[in-house]
Every structure is written in structure tokens, then in C-alpha cells.
ZAKOLBA-165406 format. One record per residue: residue in one letter; x, y, z of N, C-alpha, C in turn. Coordinates in steps of 0.05 Angstrom, whole numbers, padded with zeros to 5 digits, always signed. Each point is the difference from the previous one (the first is absolute). Layout:
BEGIN
AXYZXYZXYZ;...
END
This chain:
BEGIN
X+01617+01209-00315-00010-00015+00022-00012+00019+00021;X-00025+00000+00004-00015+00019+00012+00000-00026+00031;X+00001+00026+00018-00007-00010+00039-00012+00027+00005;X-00022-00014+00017-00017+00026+00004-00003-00009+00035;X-00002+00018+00013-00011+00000+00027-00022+00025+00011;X-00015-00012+00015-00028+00013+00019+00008+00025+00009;X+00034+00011+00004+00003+00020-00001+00022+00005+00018;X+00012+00023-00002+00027+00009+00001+00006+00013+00034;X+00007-00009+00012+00019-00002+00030-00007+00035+00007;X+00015+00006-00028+00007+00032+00012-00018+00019-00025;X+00000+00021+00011-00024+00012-00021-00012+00026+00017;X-00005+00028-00023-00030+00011+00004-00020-00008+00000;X-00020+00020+00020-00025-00006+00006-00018+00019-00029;X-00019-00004-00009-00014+00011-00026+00009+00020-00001;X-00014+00027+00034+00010+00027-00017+00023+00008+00006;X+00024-00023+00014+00018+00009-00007+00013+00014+00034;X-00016-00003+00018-00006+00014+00029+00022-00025+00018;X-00001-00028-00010+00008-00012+00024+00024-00025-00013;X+00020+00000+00016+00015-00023-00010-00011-00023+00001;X-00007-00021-00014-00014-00031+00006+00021-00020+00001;X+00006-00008+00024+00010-00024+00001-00008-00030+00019;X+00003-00018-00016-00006-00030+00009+00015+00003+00034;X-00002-00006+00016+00011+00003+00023+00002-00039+00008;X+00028+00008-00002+00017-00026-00003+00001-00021+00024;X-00002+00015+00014+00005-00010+00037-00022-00013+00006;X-00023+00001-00014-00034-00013+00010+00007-00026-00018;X+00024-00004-00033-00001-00028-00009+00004-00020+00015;X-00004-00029-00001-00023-00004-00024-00023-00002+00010;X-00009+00002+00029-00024+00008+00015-00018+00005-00027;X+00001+00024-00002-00019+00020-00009+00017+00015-00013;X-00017+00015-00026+00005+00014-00029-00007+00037+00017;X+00021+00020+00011-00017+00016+00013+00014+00027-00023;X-00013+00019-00006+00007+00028-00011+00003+00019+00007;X+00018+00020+00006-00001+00026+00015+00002+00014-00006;X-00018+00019-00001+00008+00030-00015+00011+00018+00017;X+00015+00011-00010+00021+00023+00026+00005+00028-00014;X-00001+00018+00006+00013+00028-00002+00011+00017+00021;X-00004-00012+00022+00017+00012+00024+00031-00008+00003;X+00012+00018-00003+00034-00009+00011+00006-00016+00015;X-00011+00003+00025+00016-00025+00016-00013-00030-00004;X-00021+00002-00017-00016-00021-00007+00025-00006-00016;X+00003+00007-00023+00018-00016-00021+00019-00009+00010;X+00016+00020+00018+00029-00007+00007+00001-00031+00023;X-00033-00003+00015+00002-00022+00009-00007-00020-00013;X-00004+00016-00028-00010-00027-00011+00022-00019-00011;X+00017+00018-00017+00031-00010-00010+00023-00018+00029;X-00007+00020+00013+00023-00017+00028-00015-00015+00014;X-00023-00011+00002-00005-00025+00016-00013-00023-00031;X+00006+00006-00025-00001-00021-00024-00034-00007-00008;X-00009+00021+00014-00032+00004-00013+00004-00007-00037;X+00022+00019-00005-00002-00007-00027+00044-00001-00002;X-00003-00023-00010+00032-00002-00006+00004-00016-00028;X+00030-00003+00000+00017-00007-00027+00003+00023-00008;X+00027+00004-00014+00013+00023+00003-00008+00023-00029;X-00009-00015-00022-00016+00016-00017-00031+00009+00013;X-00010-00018+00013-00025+00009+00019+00001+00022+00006;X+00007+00007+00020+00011+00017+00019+00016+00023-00010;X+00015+00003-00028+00008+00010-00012-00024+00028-00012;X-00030-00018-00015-00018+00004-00013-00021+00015+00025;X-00002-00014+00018-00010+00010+00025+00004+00024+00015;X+00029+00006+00002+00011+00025+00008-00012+00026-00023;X+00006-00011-00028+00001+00024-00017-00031+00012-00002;X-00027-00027+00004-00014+00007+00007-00013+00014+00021;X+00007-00006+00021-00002+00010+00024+00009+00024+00010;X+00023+00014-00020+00007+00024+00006-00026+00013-00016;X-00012-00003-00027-00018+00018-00012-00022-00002+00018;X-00011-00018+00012-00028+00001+00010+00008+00011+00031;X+00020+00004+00005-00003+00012+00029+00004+00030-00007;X+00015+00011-00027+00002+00029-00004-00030+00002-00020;X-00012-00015-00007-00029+00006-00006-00017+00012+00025;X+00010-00010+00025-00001+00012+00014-00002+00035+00007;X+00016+00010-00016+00015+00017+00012-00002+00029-00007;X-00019+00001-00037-00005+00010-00010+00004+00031+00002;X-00009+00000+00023-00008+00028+00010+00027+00019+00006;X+00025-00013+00000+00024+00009+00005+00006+00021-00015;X+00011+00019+00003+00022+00015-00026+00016-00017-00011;X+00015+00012-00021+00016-00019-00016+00024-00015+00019;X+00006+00029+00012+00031-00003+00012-00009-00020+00036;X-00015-00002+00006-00008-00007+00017-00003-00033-00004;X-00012-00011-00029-00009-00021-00011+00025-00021+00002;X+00023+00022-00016+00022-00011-00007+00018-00013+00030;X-00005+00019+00017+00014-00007+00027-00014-00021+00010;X-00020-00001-00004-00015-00029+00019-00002-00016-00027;X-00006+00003-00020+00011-00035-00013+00027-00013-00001;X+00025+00018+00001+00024-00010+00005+00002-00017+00030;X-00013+00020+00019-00001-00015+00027-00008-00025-00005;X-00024+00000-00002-00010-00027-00006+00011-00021-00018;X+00015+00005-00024+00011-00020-00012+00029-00008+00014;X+00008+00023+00025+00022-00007+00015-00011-00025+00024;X-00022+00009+00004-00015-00025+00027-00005-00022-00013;X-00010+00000-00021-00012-00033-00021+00035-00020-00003;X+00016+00022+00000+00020-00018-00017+00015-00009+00025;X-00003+00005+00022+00019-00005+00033-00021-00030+00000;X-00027+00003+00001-00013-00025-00007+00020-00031+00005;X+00012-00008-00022+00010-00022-00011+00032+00004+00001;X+00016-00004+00010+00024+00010-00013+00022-00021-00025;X-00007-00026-00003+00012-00006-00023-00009-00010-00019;X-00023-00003-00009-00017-00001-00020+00011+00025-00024;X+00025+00003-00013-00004+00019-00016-00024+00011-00018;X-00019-00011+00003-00024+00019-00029-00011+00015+00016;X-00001+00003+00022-00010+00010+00014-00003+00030+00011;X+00036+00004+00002+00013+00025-00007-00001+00012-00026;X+00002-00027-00023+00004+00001-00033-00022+00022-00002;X-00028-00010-00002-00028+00010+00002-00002+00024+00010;X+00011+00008+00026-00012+00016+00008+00021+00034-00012;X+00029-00006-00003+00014+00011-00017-00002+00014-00031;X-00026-00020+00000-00009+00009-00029-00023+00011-00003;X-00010+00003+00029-00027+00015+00001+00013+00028+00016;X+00022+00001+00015+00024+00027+00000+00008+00021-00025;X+00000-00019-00020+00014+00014-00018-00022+00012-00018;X-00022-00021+00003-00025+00016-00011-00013+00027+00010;X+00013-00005+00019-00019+00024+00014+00020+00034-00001;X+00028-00011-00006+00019+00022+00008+00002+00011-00035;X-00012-00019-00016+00004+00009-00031-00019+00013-00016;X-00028-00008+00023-00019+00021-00002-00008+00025+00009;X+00021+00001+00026+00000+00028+00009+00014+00017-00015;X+00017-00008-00014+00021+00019-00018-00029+00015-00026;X-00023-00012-00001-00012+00015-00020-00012+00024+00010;X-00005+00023-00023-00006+00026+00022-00037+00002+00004;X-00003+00001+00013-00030+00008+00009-00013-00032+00010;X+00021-00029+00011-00018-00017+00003-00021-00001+00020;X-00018-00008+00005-00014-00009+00018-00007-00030+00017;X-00012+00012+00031+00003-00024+00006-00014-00023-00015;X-00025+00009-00010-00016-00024-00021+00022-00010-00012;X+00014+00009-00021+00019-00008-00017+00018-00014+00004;X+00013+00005+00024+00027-00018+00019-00019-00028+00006;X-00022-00002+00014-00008-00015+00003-00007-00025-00021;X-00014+00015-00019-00005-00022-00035+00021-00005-00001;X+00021+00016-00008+00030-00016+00000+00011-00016+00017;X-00012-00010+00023+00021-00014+00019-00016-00029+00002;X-00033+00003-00020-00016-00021+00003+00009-00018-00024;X+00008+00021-00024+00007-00010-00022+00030-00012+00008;X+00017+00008+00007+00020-00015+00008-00002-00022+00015;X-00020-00007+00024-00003-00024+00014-00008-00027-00023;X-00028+00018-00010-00005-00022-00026+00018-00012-00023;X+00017+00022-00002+00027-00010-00023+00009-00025+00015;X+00018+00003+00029+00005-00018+00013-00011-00031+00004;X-00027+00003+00010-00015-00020+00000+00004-00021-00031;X-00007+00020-00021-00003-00011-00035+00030-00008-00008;X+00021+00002+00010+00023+00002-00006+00009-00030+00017;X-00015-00003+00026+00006-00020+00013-00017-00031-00014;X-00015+00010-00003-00021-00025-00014+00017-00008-00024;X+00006+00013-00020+00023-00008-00016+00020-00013-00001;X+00019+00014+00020+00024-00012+00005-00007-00034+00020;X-00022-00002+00006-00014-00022+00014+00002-00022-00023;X-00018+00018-00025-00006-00019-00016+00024-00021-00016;X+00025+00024-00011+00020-00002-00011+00020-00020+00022;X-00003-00004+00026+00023-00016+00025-00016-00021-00008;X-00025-00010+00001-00009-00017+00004-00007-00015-00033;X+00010+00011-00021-00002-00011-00021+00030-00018-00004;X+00019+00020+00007+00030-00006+00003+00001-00030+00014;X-00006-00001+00025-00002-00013+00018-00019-00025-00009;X-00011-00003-00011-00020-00023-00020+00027-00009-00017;X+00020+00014-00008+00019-00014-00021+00014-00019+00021;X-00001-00010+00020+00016-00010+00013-00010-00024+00012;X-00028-00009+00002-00020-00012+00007-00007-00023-00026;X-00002-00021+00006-00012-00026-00015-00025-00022+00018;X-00012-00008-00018-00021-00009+00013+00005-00015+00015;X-00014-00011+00020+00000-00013+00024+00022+00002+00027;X+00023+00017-00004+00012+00013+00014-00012+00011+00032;X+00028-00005+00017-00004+00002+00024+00010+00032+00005;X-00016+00012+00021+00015+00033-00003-00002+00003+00028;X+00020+00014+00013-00006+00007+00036+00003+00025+00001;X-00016+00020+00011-00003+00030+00008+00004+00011+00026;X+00000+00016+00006+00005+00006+00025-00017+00021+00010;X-00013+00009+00019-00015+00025+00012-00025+00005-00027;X+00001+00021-00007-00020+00009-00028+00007+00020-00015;X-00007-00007-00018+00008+00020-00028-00019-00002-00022;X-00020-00012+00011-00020+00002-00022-00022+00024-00007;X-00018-00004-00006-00027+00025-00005-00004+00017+00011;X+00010-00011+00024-00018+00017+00027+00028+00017+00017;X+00020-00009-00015+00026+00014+00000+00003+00018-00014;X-00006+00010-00018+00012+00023-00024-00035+00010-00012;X+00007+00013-00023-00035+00016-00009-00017-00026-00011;X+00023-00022-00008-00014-00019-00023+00016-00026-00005;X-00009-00026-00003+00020-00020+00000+00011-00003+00014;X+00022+00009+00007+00022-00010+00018+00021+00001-00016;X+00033-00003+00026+00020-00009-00019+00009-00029-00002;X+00007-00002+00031+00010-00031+00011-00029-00028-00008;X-00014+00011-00001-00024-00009-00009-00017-00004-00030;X+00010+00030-00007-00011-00007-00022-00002-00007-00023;X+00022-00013-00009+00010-00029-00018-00024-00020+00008;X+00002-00006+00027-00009-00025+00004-00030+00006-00005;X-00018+00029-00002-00032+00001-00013+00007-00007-00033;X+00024+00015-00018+00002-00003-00023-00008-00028-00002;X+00024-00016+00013+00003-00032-00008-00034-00016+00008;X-00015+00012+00016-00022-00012+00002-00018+00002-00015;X-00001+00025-00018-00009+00005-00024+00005-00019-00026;X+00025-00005+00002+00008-00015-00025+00005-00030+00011;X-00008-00008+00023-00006-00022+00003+00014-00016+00008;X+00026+00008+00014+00019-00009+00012+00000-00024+00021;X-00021+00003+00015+00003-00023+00021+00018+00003+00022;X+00009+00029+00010+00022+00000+00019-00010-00007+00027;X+00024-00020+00013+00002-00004+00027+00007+00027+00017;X-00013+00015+00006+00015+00022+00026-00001-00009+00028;X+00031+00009+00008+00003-00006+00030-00001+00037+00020;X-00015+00001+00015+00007+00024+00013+00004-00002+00021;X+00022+00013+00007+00017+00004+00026-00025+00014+00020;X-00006+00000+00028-00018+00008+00018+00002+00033-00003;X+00033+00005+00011+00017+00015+00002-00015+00019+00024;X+00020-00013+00017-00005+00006+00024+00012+00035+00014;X-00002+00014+00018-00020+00002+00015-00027+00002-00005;X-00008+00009-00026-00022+00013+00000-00019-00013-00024;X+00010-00025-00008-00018-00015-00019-00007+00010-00025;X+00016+00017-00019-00014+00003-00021-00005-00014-00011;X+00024-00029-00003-00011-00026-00024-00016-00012+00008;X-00009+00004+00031-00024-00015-00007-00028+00009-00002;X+00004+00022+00014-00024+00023+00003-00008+00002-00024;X+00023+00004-00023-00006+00028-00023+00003-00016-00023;X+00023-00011-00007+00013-00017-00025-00019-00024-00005;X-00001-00015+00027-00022-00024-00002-00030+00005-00008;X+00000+00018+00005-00027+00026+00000-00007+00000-00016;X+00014+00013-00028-00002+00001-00020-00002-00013-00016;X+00020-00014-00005+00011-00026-00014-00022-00016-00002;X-00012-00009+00025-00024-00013-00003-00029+00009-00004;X-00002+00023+00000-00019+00017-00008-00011+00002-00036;X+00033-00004-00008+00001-00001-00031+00000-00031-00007;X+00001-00015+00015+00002-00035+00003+00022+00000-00023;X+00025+00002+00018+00022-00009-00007+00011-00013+00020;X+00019-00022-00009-00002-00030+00029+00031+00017+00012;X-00009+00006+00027+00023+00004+00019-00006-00013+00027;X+00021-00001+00011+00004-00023+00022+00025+00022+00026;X-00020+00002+00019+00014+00019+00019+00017-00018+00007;X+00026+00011+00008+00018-00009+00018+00019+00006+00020;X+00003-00002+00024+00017+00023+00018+00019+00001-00013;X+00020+00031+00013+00029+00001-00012+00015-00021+00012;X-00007-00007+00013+00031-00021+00004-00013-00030-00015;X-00016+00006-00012-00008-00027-00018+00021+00002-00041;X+00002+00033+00000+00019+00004-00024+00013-00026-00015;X+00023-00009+00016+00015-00012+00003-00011-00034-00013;X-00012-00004+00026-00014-00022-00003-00021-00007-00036;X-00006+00014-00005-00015-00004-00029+00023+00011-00021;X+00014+00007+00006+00021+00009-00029+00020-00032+00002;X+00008-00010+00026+00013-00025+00010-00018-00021-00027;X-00026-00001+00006-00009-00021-00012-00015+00002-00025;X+00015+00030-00021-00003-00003-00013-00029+00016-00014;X-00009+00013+00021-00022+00015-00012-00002+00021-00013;X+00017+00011-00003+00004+00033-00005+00021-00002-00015;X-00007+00017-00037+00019+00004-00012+00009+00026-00002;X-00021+00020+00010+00019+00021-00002-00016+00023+00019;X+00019+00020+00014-00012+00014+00022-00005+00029-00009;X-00029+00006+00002-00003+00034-00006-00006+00010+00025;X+00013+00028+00002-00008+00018+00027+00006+00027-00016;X-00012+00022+00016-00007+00023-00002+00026+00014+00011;X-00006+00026-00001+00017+00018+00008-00007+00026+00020;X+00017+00008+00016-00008+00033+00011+00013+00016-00017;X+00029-00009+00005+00011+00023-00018+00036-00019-00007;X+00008+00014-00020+00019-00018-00020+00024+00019-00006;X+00017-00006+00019+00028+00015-00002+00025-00001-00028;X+00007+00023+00001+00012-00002-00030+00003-00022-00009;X+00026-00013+00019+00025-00026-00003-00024-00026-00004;X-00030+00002+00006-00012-00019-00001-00010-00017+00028;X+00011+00010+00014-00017-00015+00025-00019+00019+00009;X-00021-00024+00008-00028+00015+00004-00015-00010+00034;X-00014+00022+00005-00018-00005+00023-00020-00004-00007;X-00014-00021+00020-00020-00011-00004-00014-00016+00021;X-00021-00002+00009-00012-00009+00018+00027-00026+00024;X+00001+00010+00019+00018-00021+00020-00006-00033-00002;X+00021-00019-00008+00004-00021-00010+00009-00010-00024;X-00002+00026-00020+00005+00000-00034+00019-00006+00000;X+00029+00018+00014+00016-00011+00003+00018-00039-00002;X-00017-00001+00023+00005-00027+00001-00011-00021-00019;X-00022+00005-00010-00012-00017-00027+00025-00003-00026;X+00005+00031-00001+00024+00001-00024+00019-00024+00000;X+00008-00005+00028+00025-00011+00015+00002-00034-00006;X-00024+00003+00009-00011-00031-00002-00007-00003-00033;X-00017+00012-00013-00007-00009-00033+00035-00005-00014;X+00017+00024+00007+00024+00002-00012+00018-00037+00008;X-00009+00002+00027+00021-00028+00010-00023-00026-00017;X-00027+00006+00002-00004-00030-00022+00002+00005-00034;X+00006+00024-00002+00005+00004-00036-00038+00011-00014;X-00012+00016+00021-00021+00004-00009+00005+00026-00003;X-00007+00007-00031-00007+00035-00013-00011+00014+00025;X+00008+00025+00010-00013+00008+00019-00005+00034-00016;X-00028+00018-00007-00006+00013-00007-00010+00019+00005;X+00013+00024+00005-00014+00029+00018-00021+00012-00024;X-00023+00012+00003-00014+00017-00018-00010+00024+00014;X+00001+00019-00018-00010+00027+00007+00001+00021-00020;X-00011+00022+00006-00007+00026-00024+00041+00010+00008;X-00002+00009-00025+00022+00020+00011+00001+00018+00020;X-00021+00016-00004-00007+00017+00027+00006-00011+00029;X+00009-00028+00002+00014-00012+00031+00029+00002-00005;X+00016+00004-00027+00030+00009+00007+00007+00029+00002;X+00014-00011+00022+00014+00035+00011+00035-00007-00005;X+00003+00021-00032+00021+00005+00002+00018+00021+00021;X-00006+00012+00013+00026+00006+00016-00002-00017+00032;X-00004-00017-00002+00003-00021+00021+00021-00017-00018;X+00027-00006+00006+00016-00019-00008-00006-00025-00003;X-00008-00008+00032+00003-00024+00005-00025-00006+00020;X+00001-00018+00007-00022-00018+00022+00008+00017+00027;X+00025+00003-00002+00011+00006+00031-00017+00030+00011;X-00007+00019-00022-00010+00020+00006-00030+00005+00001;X-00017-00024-00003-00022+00001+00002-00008+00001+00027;X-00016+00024+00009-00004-00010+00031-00031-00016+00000;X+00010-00013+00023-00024-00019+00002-00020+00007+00019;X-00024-00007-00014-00017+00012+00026-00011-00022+00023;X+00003+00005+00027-00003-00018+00022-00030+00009+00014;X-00009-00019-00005-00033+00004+00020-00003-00014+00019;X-00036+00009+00007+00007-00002+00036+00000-00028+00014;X+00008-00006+00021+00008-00029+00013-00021-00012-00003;X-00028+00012-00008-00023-00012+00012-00006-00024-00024;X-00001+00016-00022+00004-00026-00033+00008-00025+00012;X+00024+00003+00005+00012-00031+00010-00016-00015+00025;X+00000+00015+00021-00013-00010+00028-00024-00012+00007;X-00019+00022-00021-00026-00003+00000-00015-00014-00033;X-00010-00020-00002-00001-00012-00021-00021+00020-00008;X+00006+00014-00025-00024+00010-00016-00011+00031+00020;X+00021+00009+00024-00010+00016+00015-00020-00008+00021;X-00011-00019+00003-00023-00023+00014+00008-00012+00028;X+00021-00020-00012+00011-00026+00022+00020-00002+00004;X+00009+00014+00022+00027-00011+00012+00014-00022-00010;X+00018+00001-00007+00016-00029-00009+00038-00001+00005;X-00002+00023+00019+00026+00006+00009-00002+00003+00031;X+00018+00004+00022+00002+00009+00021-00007+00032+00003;X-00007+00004+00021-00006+00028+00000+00027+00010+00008;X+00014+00025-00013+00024+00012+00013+00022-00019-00021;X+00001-00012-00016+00019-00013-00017+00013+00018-00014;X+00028-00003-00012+00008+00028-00013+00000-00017-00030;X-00013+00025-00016-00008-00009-00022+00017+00016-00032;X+00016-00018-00015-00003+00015-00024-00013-00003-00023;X-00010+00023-00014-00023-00001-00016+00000+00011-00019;X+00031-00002-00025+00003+00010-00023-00013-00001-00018;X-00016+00018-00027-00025-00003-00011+00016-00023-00026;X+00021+00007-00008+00018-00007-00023+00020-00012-00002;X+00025-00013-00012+00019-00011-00005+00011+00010-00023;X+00031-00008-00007+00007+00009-00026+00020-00017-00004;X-00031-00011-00022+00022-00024-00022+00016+00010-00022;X+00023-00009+00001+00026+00010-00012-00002-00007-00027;X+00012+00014-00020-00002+00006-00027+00009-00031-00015;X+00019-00014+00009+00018-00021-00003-00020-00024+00006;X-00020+00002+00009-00011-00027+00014-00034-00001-00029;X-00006+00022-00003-00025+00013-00014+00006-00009-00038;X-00013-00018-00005+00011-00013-00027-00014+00022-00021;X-00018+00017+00011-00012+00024-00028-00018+00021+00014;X+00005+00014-00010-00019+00029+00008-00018+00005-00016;X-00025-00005-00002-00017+00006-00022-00018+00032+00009;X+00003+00005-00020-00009+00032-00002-00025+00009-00028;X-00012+00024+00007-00011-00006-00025+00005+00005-00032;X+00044+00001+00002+00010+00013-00012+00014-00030-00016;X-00006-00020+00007+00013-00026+00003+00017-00027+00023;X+00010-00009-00008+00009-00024+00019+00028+00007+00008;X+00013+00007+00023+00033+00017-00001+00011-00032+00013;X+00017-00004-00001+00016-00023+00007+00026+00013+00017;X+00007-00012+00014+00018+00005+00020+00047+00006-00012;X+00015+00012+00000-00002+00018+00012-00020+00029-00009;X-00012+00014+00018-00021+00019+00000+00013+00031-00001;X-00012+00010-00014+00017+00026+00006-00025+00024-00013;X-00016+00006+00014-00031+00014-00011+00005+00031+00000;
END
């Protein structure tokens, strides 16, 4: 079952000079592209969600370290090595719980410290190697995209109601999606699914991004605020709930966009399948549990200011503005990976 799209979120530019990414913050306005090779360019690009979802951003970093040390060429070896570590130390402060993010950029560390061990390398050479490594990444993610979202079709029957939350589709990861992309499979094969997407408030991805899409590919979704959840699973609309992931603690509880939590809570109390998806690359085994995930808190203004624009708070209000939640292992009826479907108790 072939899904094809106009083109991929995150990406090189031809010769290879500029990171390309869809810049997320202009949806669904406008379709805008940015090419970047300057450092603080990328790093603002990742922390204010120019380009997000946590394989995004993952793919983005590993890029963005080569084209800013394409930069750089001119360095000595030993000189090269000290400022690309820097920089893969500034990319990864970026985001702090999105595990692929670190994942990614860890693996463009090890590339670089396994090619210094050869004798006579050069900086050309460190460099091809650190491009070839981003691209492994990228090709490795499109895969494991393909394989979640094949999995995730085994669970799906026609005419079925499905509720998502924030985004996890195309414009989330290199290709497809996870939390999403079942539901392009099933439109392929003709499914007829009802999707409900959560707004998911402060910052609107479901409706900005998920709705975005969804209907872009004319697949029937129907926005709905979060505190509407409730209300459509009540009467019956929704048979089973997919959401994405940041990152996926041993024991099985996972972070994930703020409110996931509570969806779990609610699908679990009406008897609806509730289903996390993601690449492996979002579980971090030496994180135990949920409890040790830190969460990242952004600024008051998300909440205050609708969209950054319009006041919709008091000025001087004290505000909290957690990016994430963590739905507990016990409440999460399957983990789909692109290794298979894990069922609860979890132990990865």
C-alpha cells in the first residue's frame, strides 16, 4: 500500500548546504520552507516548534549539526572536533524531553569520535561521515514509520471512530507518521474512518497541524476541543484512541503532549483501547519510570497570548505551562513500535 506526499517536513537542501524544513508555526495559514545553516537559526528553530514531533526534531538536529559544520570546513581536525561536540551539546539543551532528540544527536557523537580514532582522517572525511550518518537516520526513520503504521492498520476496521491528540503525522517524523499513520494506510484501503482531533491546547497542534493534514489527504476528521474528549467517547463515537509519543520509559509509561494523560483516563473509564505509537528510538531504557522524565515547561505567553497575537489572559496572571504529561503504563492498553504491538505489563 503505497502513500505518497508533496514532500517531507524535514530534509536537505540539493547540495546538501541547508537544513529544509516546513516551518510549522505559519500552519495552516500558509505552506512556508526554511533553509537554515546558522546555529542559532536551528536551535530557534527546534525550541520555539518551527519544526517539531519528536522524530522531527530528532532528524533535524542530526541535520543541522552537518550543515552548520559544513560550515566550518576550514578548521583543523582537532579544532573541528571541539566545535561539533559543542554544537551537538547546544542542539540537544534545545528540547529537553523529547528523547530522539538526544537519541540522534548521540549518534552523530559517536560518529564523529569513531572516526577520529582513524589515522590520517580529515576534516572532508569527518564531515561525509557525519552526512552519511544523518541520512542513515532520516532512512531508518521513514521505515520504522512505515512498519508502526502497518502494525497499527492491524487494529483498525472500516468505518471506525478514532480520536488523536496534538500531531504525529507526516509533518511529524521524515514520512507518514506514527499516531497518524494507520489512519493514511486505512484510507488507502478504504476504510472510511471517522477521526476526532483533540485542538490540544495551548498551542493548537490538532487543529493547526493534524486537521491540516488529515484533510489535505481528505480523510474525514472533525476538530474538537479537549474538554469535548469526553463528550464524543460518552456518545459513542470513538472506538479506539491513538497518540504519539516523546519518549517511553522502561516500566511503560510515556510522555506525551499535555492532556494524553487524561485521555488514557477517560478511554480506560469507558472501556476504549487506548494506543501509544512510536519508533523505538522514543524508549529510554535507563529512565525507569514516568517519574524521572523531566518535563519541559514553556513560556507563560503560549497560554496568555492566543497563538502569541491576543491577549486572552490578564496581564500579570501567574501562569503554568507544562509542555507534557505522563500517562502511566497501567492506563495505556498497547505500545506499538516498529518492532510490534507490546501489551501492558511493559518491561522494554
Amino acid at each position: 500500500m503505497e502513500v505518497s506526499f508533496p514532500y517531507d517536513s524535514v530534509d536537505l537542501s540539493s547540495d546538501k548546504s541547508f537544513l529544509v524544513i516546513l516551518d510549522q508555526t505559519q500552519l495552516p495559514a500558509k505552506e512556508v520552507f526554511l533553509q537554515l545553516n546558522d546555529e542559532n537559526e536551528i536551535f530557534e528553530a527546534i525550541y520555539t516548534l518551527k519544526v517539531r514531533g519528536a522524530p522531527a526534531i530528532g532528524i533535524a538536529a542530526a541535520f543541522g549539526v552537518c550543515v552548520i559544520m559544513n560550515r566550518e570546513k576550514s578548521l583543523s581536525v582537532d579544532s573541528f572536533r571541539i566545535k561539533t561536540l559543542e554544537v551537538i551539546s547546544r542542539l540537544n539543551s534545545s528540547r529537553p524531553t523529547a528523547v530522539n532528540l538526544s537519541w540522534a544527536l548521540k549518534r552523530m557523537e559517536r560518529k564523529l569520535i569513531s572516526r577520529l580514532l582513524l589515522p590520517d582522517i580529515t576534516v572532508d572525511e569527518l564531515l561525509k561521515s557525519l552526512f552519511e550518518e544523518a541520512e542513515v537516520i532520516k532512512a531508518e526513520d521513514v521505515e520504522m514509520c512505515r512498519s508502526i503504521s502497518e502494525y497499527g492498520l492491524t487494529l483498525l476496521k472500516p468505518e471506525m471512530g478514532v480520536l488523536t491528540h496534538c500531531n504525529a503525522g507526516h509533518i511529524a517524523v521524515s514520512r507518514l507518521g506514527t499516531a497518524l499513520g494507520p489512519l493514511y494506510l486505512a484510507k488507502e484501503a478504504g476504510y472510511n474512518l471517522r477521526v476526532y482531533a483533540d485542538e490540544t491546547r495551548p498551542l493548537l497542534q490538532g487543529s493547526r497541524l493534524t486537521a491540516f493534514e488529515l484533510m489535505k489527504y481528505g480523510i474525514d476528521v472533525t476538530l474538537i476541543c479537549d474538554n469535548m474528549a469526553y463528550s464524543v467517547m460518552e456518545r459513542g463515537w470513538v472506538d479506539i484512541v491513538f497518540t504519539g509519543c516523546d519518549r517511553i520509559a522502561k516500566n511503560g509509561d510515556v510522555a506525551n503532549k499535555i492532556g494524553t494523560a487524561g485521555l488514557a483516563v477517560i478511554a480506560k473509564n469507558k472501556g476504549i483501547p487506548f494506543y501509544v505509537l512510536g519508533p523505538s528510538s522514543s524508549i529510554d531504557t535507563a529512565c525507569m519510570s514516568g517519574d524521572e522524565i523531566i518535563i519541559e515547561e514553556r513560556p507563560s505567553y503560549e497560554v496568555t497570548d492566543s497563538m502569541f497575537k491576543l491577549r486572552v489572559a490578564p496581564k500579570g496572571v501567574k501562569v503554568y505551562n507544562p509542555a507534557f504529561d505522563i500517562t502511566r503504563a497501567e492506563n495505556i492498553t498497547g505500545i506499538i513500535t516498529e518492532n510490534g504491538i507490546y501489551k501492558y505489563p511493559y518491561n522494554f
